[in-house]
PDB file of N, H, CA, C and O in Angstrom:
ATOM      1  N   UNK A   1      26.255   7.744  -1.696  1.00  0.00           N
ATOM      2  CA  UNK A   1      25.098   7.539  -2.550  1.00  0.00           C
ATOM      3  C   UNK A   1      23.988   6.875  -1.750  1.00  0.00           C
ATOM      4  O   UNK A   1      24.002   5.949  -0.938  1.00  0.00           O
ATOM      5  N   UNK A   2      23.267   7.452  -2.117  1.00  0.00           N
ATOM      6  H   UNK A   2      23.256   8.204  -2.776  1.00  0.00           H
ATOM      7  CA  UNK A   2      21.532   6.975  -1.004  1.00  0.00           C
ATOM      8  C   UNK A   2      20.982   5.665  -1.689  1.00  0.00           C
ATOM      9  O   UNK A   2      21.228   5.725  -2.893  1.00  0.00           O
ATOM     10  N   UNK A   3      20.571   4.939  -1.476  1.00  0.00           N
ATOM     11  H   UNK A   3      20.371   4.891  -0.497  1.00  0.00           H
ATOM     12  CA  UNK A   3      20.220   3.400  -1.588  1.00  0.00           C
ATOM     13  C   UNK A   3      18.807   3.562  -1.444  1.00  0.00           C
ATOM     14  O   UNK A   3      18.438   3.703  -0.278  1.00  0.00           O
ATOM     15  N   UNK A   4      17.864   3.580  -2.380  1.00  0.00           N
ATOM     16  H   UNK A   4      18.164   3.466  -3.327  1.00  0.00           H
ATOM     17  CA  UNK A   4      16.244   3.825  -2.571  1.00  0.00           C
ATOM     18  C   UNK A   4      15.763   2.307  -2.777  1.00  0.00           C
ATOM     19  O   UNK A   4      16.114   1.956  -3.903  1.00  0.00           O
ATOM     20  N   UNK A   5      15.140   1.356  -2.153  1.00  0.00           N
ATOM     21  H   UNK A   5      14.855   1.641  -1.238  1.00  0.00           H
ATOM     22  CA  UNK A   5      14.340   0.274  -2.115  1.00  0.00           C
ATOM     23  C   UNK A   5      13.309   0.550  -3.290  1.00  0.00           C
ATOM     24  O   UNK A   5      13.018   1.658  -3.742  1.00  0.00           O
ATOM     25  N   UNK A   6      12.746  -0.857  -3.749  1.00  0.00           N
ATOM     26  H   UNK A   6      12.982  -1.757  -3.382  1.00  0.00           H
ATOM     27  CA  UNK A   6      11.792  -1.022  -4.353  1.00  0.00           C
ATOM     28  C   UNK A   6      11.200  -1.860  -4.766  1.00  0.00           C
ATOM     29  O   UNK A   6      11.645  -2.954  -5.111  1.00  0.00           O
ATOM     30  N   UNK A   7      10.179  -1.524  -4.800  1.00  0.00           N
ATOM     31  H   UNK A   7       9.818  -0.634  -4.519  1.00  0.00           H
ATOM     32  CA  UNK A   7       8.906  -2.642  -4.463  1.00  0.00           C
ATOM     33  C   UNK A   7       8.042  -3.152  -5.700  1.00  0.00           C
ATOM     34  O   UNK A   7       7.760  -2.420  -6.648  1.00  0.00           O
ATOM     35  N   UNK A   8       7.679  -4.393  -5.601  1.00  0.00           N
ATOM     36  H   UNK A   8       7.908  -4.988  -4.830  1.00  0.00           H
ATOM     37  CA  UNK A   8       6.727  -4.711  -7.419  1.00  0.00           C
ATOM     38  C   UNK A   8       5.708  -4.145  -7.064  1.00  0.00           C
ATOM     39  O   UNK A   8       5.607  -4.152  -5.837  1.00  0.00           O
ATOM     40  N   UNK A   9       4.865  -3.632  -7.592  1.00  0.00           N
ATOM     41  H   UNK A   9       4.946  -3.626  -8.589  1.00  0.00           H
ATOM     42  CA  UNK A   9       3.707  -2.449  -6.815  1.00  0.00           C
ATOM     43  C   UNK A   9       2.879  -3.008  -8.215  1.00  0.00           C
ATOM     44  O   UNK A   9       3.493  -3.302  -9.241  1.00  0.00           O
ATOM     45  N   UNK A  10       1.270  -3.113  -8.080  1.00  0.00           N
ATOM     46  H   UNK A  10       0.772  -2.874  -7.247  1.00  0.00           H
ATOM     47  CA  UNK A  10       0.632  -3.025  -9.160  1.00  0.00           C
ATOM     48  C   UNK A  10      -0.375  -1.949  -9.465  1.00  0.00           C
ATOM     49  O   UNK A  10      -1.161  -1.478  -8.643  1.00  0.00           O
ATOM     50  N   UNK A  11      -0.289  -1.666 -10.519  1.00  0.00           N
ATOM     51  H   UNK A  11       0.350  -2.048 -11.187  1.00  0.00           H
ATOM     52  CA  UNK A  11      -0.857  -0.313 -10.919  1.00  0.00           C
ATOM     53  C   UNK A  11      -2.109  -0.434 -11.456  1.00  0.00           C
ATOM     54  O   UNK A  11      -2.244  -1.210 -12.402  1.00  0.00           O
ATOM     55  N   UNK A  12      -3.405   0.402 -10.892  1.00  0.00           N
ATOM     56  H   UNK A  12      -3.295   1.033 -10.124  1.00  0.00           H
ATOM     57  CA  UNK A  12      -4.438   0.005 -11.682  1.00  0.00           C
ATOM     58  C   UNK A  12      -4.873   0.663 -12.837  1.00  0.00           C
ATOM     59  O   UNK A  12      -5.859   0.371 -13.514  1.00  0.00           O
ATOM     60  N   UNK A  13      -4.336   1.274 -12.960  1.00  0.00           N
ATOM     61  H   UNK A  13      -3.535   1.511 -12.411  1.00  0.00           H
ATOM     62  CA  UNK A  13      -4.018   2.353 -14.429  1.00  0.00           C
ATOM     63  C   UNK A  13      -3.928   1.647 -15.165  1.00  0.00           C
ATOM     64  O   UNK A  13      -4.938   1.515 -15.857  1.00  0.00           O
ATOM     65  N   UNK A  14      -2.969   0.934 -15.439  1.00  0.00           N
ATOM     66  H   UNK A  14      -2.149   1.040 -14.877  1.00  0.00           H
ATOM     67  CA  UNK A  14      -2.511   0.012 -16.349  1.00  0.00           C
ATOM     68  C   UNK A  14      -2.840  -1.435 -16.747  1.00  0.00           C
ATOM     69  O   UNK A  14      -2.677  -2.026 -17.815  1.00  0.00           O
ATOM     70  N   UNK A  15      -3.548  -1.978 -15.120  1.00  0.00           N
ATOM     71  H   UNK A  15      -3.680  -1.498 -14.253  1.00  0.00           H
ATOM     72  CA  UNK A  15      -3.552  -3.410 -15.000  1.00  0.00           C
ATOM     73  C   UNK A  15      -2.722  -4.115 -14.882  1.00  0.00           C
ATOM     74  O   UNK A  15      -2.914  -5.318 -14.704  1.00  0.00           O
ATOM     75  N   UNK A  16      -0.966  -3.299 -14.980  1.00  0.00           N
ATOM     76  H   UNK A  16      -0.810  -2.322 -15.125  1.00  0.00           H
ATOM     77  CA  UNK A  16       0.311  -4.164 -15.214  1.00  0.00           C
ATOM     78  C   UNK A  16       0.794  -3.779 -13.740  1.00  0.00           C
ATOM     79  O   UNK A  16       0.452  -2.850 -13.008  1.00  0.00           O
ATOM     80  N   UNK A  17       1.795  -4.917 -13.546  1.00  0.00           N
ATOM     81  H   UNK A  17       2.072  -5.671 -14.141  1.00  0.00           H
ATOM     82  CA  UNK A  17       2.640  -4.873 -12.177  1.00  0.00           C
ATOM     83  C   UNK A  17       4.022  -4.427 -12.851  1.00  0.00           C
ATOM     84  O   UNK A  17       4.522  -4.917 -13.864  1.00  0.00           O
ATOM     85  N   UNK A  18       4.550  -3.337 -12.024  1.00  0.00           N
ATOM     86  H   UNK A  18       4.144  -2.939 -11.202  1.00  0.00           H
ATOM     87  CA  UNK A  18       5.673  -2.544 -12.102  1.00  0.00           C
ATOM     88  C   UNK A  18       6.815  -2.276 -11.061  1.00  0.00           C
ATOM     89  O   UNK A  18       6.361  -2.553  -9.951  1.00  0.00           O
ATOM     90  N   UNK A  19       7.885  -1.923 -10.986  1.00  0.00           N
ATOM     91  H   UNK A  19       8.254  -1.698 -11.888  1.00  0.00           H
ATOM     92  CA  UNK A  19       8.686  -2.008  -9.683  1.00  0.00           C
ATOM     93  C   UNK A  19       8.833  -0.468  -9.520  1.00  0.00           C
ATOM     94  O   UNK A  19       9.088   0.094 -10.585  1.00  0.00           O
ATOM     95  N   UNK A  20       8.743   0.259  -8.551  1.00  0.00           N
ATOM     96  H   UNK A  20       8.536  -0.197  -7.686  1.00  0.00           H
ATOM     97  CA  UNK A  20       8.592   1.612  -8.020  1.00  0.00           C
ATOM     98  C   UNK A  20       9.424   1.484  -6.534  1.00  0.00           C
ATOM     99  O   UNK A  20       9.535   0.613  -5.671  1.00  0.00           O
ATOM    100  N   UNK A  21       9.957   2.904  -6.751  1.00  0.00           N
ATOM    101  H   UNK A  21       9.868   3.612  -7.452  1.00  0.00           H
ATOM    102  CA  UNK A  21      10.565   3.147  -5.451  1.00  0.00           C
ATOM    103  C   UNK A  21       9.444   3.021  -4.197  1.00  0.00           C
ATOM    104  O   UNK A  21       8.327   3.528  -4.300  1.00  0.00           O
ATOM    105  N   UNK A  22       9.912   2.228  -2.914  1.00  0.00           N
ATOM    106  H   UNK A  22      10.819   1.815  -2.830  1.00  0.00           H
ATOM    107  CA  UNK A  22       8.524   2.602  -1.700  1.00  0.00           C
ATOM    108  C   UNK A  22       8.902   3.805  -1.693  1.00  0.00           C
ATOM    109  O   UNK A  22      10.072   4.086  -1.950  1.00  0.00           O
ATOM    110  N   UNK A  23       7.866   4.860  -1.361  1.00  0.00           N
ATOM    111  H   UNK A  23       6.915   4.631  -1.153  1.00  0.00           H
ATOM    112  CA  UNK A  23       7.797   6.049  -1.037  1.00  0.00           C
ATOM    113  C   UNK A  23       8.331   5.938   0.198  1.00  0.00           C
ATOM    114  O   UNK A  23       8.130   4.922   0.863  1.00  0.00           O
ATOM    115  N   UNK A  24       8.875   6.689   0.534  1.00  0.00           N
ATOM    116  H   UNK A  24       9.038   7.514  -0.006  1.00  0.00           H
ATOM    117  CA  UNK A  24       9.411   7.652   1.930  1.00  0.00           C
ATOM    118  C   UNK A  24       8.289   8.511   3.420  1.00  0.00           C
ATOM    119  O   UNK A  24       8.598   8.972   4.518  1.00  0.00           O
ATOM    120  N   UNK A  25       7.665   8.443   3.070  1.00  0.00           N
ATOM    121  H   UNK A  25       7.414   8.068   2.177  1.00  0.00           H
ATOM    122  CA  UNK A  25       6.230   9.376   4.198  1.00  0.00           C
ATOM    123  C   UNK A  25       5.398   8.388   3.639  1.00  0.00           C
ATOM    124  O   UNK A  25       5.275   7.765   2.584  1.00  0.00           O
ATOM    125  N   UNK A  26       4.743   8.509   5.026  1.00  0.00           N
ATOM    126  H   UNK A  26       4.843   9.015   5.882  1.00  0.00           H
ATOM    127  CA  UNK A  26       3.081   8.047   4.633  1.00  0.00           C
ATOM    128  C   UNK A  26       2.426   9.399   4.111  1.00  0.00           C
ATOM    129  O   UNK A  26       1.472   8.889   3.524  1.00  0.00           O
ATOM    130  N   UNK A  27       2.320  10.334   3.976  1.00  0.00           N
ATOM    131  H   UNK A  27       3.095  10.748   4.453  1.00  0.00           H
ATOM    132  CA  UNK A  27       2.006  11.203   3.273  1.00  0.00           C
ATOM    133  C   UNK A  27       1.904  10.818   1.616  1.00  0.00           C
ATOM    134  O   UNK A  27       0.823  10.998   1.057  1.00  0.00           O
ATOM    135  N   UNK A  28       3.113  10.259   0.814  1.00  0.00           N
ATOM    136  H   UNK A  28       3.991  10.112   1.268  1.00  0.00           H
ATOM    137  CA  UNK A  28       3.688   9.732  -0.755  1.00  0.00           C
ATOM    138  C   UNK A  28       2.556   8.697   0.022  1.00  0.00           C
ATOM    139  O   UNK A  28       1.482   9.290  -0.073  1.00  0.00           O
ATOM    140  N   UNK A  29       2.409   7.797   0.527  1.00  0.00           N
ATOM    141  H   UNK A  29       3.282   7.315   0.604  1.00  0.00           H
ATOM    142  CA  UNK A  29       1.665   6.649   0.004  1.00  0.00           C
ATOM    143  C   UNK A  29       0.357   6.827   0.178  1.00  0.00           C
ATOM    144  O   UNK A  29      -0.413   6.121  -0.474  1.00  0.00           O
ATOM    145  N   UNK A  30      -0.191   7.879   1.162  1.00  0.00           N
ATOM    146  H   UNK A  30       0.434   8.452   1.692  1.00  0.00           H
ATOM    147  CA  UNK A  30      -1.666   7.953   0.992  1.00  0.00           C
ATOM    148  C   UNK A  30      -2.351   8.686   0.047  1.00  0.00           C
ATOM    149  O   UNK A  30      -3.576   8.813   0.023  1.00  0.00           O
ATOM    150  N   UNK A  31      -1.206   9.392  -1.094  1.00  0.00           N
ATOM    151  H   UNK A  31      -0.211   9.288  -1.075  1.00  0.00           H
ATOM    152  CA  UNK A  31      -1.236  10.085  -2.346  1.00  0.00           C
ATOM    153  C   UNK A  31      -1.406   9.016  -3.232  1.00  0.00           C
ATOM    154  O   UNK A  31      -2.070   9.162  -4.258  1.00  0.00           O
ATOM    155  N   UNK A  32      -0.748   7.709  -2.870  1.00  0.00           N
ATOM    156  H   UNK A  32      -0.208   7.590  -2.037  1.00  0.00           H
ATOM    157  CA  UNK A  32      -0.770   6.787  -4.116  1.00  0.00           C
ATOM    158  C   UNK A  32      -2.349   6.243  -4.033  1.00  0.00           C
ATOM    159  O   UNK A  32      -3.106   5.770  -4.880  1.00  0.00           O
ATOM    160  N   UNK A  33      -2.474   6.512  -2.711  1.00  0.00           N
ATOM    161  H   UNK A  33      -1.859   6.895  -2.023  1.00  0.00           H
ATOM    162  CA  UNK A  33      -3.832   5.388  -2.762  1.00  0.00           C
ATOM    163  C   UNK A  33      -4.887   6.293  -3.045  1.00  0.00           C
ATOM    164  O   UNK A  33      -5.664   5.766  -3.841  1.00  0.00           O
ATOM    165  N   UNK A  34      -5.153   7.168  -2.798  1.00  0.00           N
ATOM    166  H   UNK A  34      -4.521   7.597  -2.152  1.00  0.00           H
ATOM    167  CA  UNK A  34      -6.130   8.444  -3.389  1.00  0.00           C
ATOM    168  C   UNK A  34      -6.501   8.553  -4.672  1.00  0.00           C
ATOM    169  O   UNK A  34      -7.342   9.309  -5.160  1.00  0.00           O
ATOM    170  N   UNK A  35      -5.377   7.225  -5.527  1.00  0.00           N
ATOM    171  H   UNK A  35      -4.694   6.611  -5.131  1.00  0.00           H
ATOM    172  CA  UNK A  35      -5.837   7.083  -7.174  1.00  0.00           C
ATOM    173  C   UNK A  35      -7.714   6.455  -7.136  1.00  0.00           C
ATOM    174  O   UNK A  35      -8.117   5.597  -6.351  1.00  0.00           O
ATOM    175  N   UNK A  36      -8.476   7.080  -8.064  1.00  0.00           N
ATOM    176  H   UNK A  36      -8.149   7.778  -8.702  1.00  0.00           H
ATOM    177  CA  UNK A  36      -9.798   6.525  -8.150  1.00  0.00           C
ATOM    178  C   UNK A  36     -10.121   4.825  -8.471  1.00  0.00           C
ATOM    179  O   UNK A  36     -11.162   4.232  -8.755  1.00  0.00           O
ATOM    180  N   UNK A  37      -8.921   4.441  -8.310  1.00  0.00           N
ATOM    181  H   UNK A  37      -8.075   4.922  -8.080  1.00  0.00           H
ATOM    182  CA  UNK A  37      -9.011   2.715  -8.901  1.00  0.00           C
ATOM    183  C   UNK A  37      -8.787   2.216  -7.157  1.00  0.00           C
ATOM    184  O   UNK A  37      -9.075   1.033  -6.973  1.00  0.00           O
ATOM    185  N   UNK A  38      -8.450   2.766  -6.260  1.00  0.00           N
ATOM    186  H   UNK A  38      -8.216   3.727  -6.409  1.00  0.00           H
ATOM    187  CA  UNK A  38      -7.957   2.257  -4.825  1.00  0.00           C
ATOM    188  C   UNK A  38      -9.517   2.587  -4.222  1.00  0.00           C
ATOM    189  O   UNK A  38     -10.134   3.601  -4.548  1.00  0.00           O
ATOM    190  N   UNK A  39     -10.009   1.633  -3.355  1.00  0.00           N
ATOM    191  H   UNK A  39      -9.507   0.810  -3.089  1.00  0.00           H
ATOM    192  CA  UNK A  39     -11.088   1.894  -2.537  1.00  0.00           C
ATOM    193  C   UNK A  39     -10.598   2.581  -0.984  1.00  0.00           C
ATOM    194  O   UNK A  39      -9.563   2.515  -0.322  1.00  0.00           O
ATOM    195  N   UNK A  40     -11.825   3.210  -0.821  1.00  0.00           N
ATOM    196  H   UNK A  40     -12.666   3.263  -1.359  1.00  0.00           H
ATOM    197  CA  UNK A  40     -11.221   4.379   0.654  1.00  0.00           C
ATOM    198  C   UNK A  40     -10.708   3.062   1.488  1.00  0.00           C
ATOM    199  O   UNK A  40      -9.625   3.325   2.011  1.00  0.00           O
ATOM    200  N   UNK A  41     -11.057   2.002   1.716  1.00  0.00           N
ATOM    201  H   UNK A  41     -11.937   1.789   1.291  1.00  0.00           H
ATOM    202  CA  UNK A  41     -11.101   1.044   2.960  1.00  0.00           C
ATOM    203  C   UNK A  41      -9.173   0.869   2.489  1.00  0.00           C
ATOM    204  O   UNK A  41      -8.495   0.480   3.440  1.00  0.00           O
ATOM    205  N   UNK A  42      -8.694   1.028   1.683  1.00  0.00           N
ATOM    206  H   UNK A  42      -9.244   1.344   0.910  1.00  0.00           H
ATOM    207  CA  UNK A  42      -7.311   0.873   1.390  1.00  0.00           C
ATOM    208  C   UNK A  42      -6.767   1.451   2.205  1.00  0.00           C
ATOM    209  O   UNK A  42      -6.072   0.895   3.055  1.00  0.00           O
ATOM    210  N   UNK A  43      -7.000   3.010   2.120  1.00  0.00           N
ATOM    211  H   UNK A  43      -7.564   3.462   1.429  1.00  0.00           H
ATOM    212  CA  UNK A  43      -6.220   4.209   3.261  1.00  0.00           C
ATOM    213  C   UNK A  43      -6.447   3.722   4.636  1.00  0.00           C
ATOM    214  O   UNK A  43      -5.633   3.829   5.553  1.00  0.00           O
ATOM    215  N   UNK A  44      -7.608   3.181   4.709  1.00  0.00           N
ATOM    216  H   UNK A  44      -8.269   3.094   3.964  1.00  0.00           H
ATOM    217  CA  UNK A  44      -7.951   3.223   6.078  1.00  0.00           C
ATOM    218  C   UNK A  44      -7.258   1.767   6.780  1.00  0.00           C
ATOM    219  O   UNK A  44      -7.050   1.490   7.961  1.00  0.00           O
ATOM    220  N   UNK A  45      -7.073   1.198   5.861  1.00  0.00           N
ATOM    221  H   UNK A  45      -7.242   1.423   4.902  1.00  0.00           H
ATOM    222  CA  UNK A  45      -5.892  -0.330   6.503  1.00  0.00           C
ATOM    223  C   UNK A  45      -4.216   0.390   6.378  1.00  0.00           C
ATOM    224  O   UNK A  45      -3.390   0.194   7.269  1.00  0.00           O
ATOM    225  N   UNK A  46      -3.987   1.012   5.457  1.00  0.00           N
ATOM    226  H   UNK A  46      -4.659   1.171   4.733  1.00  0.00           H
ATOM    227  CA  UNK A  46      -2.459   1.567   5.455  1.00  0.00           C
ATOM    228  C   UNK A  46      -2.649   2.415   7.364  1.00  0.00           C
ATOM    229  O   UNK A  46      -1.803   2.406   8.259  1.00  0.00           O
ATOM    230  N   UNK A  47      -3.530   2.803   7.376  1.00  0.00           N
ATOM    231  H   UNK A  47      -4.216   2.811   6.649  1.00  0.00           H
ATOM    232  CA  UNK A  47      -3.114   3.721   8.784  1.00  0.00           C
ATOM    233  C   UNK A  47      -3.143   2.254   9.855  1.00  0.00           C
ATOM    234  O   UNK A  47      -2.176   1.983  10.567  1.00  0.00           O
ATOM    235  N   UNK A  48      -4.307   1.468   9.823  1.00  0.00           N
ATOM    236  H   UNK A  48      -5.093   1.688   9.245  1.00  0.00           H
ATOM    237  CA  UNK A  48      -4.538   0.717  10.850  1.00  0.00           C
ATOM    238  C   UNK A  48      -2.878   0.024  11.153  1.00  0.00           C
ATOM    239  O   UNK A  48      -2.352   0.238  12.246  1.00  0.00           O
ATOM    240  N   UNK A  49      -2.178  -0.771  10.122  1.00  0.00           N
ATOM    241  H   UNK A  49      -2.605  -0.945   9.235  1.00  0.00           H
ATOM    242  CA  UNK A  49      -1.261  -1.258   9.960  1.00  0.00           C
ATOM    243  C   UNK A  49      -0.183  -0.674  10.377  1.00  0.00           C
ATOM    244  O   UNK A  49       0.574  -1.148  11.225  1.00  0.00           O
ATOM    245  N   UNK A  50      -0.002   0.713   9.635  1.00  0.00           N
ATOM    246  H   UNK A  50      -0.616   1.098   8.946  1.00  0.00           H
ATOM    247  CA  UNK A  50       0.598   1.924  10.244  1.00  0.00           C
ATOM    248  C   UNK A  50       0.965   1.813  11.935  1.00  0.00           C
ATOM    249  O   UNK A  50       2.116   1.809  12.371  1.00  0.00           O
ATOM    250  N   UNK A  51      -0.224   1.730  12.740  1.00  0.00           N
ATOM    251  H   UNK A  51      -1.159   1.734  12.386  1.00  0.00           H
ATOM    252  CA  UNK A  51      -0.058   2.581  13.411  1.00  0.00           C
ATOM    253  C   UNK A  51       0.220   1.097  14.387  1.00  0.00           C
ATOM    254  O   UNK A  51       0.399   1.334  15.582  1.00  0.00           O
ATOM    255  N   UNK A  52       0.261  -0.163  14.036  1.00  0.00           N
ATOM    256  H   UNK A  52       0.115  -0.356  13.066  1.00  0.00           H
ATOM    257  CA  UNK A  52       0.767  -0.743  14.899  1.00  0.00           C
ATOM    258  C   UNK A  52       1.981  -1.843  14.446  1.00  0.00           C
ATOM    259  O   UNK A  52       2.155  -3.027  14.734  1.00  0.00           O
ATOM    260  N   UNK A  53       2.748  -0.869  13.586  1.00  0.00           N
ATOM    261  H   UNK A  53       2.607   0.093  13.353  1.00  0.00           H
ATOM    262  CA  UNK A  53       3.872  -0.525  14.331  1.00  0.00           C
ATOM    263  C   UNK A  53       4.776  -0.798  12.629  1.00  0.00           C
ATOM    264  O   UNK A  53       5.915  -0.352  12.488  1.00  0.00           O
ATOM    265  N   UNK A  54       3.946  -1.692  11.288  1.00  0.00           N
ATOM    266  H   UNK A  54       3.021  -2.054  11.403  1.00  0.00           H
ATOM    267  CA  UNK A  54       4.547  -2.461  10.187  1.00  0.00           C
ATOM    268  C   UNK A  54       4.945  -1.431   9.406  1.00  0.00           C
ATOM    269  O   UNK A  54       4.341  -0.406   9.093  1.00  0.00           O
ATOM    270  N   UNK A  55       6.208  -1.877   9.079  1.00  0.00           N
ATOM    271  H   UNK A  55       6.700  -2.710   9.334  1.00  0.00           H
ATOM    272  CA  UNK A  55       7.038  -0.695   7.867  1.00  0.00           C
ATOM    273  C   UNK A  55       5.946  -0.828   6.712  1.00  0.00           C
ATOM    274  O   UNK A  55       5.046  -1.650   6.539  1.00  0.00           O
ATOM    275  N   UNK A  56       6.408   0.421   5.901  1.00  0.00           N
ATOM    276  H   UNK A  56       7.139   1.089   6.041  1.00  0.00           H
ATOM    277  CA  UNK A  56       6.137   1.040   4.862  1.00  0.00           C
ATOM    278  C   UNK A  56       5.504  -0.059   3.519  1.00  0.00           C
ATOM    279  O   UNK A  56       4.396  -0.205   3.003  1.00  0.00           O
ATOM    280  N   UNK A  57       7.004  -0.757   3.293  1.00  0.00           N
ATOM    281  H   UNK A  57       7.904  -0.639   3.711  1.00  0.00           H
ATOM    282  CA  UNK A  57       6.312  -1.727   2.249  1.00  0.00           C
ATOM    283  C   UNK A  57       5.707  -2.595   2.734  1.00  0.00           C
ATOM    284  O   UNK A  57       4.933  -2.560   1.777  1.00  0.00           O
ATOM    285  N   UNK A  58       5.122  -3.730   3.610  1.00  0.00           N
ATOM    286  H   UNK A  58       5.751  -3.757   4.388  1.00  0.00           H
ATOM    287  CA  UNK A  58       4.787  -4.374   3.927  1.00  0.00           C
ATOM    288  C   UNK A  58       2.892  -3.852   4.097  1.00  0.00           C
ATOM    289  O   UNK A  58       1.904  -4.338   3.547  1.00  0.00           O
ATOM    290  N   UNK A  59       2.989  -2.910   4.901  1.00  0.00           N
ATOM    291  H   UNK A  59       3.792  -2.514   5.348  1.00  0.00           H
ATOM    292  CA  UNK A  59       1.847  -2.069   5.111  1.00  0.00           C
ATOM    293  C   UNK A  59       1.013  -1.833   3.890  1.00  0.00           C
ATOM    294  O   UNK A  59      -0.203  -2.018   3.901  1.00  0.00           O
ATOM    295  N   UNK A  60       1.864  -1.303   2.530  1.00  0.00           N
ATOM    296  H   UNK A  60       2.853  -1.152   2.520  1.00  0.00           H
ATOM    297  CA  UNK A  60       1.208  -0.929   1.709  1.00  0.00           C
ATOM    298  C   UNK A  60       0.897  -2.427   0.983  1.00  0.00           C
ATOM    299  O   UNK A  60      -0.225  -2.347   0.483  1.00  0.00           O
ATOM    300  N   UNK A  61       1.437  -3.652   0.764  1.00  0.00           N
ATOM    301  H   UNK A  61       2.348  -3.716   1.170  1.00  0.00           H
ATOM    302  CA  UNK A  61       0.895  -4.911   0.563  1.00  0.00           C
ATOM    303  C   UNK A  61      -0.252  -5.287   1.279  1.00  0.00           C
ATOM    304  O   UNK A  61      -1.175  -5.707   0.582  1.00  0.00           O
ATOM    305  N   UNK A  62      -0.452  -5.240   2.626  1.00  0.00           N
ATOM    306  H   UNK A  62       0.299  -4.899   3.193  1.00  0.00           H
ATOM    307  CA  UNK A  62      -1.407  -5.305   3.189  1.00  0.00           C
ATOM    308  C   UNK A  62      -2.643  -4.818   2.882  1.00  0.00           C
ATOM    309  O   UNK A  62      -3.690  -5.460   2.792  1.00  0.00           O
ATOM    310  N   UNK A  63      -2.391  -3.132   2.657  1.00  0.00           N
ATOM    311  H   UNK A  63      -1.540  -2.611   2.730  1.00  0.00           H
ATOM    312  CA  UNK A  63      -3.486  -2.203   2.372  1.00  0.00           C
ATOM    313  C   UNK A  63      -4.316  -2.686   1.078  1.00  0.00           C
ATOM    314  O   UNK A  63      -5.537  -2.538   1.135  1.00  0.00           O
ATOM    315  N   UNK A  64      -3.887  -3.118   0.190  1.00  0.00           N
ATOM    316  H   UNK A  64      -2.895  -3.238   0.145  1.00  0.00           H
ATOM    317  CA  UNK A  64      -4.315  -3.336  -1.234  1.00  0.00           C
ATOM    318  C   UNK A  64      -5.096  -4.697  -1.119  1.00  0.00           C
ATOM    319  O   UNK A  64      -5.912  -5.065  -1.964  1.00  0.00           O
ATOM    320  N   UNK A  65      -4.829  -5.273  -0.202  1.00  0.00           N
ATOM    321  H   UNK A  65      -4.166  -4.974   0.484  1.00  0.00           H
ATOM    322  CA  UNK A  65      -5.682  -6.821  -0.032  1.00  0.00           C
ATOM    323  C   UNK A  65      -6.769  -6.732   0.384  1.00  0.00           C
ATOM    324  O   UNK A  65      -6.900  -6.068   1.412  1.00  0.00           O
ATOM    325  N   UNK A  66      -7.974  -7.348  -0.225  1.00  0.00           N
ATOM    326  H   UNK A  66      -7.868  -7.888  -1.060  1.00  0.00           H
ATOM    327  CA  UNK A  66      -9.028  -7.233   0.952  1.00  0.00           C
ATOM    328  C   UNK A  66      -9.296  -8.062   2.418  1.00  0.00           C
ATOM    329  O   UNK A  66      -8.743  -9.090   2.810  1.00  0.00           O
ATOM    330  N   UNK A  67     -10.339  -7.248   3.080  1.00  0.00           N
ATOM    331  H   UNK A  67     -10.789  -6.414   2.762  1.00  0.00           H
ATOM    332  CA  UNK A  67     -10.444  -7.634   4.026  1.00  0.00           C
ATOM    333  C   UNK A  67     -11.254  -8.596   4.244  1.00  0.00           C
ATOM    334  O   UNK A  67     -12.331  -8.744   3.667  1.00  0.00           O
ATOM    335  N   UNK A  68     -10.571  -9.654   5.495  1.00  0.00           N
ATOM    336  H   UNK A  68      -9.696  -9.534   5.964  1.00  0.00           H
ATOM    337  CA  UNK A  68     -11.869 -10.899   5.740  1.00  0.00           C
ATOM    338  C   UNK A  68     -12.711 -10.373   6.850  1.00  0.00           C
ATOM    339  O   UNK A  68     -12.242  -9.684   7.756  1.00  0.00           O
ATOM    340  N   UNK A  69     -13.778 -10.661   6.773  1.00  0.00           N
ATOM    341  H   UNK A  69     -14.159 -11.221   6.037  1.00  0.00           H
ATOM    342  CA  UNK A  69     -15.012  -9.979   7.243  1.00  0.00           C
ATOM    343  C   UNK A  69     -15.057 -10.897   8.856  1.00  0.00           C
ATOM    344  O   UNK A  69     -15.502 -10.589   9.961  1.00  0.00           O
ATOM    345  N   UNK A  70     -14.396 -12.068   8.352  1.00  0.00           N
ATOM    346  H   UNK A  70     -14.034 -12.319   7.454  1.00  0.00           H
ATOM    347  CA  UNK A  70     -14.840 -13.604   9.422  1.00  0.00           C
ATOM    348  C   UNK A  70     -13.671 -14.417   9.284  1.00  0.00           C
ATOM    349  O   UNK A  70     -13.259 -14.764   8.177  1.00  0.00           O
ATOM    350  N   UNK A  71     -13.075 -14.759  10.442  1.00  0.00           N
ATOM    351  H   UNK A  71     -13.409 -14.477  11.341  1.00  0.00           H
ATOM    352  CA  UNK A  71     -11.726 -15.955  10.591  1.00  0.00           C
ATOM    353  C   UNK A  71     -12.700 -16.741   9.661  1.00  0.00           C
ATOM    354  O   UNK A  71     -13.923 -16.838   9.552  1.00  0.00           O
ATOM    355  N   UNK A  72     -11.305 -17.397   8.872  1.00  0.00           N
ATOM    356  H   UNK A  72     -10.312 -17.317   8.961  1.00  0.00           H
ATOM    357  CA  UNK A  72     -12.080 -18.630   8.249  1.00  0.00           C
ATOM    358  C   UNK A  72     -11.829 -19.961   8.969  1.00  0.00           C
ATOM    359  O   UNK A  72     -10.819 -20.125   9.654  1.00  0.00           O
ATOM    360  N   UNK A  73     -12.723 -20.869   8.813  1.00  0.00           N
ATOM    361  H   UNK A  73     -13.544 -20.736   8.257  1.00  0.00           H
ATOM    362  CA  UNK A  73     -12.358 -22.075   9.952  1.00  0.00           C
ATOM    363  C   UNK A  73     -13.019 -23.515   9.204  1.00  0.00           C
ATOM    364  O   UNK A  73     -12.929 -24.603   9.773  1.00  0.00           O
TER     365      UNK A  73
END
């Protein structure tokens, strides 16, 4: 039996936080973020994150946060 992870994910559909399987491909997650409630700069941190080197769920926590413009100090 295959063992599917899952993640509290919040939905902006709803406004409610829900637990969902992590998707499997970055393909499934750049589908999730393509919802009209996700801003493009979302996709574009899932790849940055992506590509150096952070798993799946972690990445997609990341992606949903905004960005600081300036270290804060």
């Amino acid at each position: 039996m295959e063992r599917h992870e899952r993640m509290r994910w919040y939905n902006p559909a709803s406004g409610e936080f829900e637990w969902r399987e992590i998707p499997r491909s970055n393909e499934k997650v750049l589908r999730l973020l393509e919802a009209p409630s996700h801003a493009p700069a979302c996709k574009d941190a899932y790849r940055e994150w992506r590509a150096l080197g952070a798993g799946v769920k972690t990445t997609l926590i990341r992606a949903k946060r905004p960005r600081r413009s300036a270290p804060r100090g």
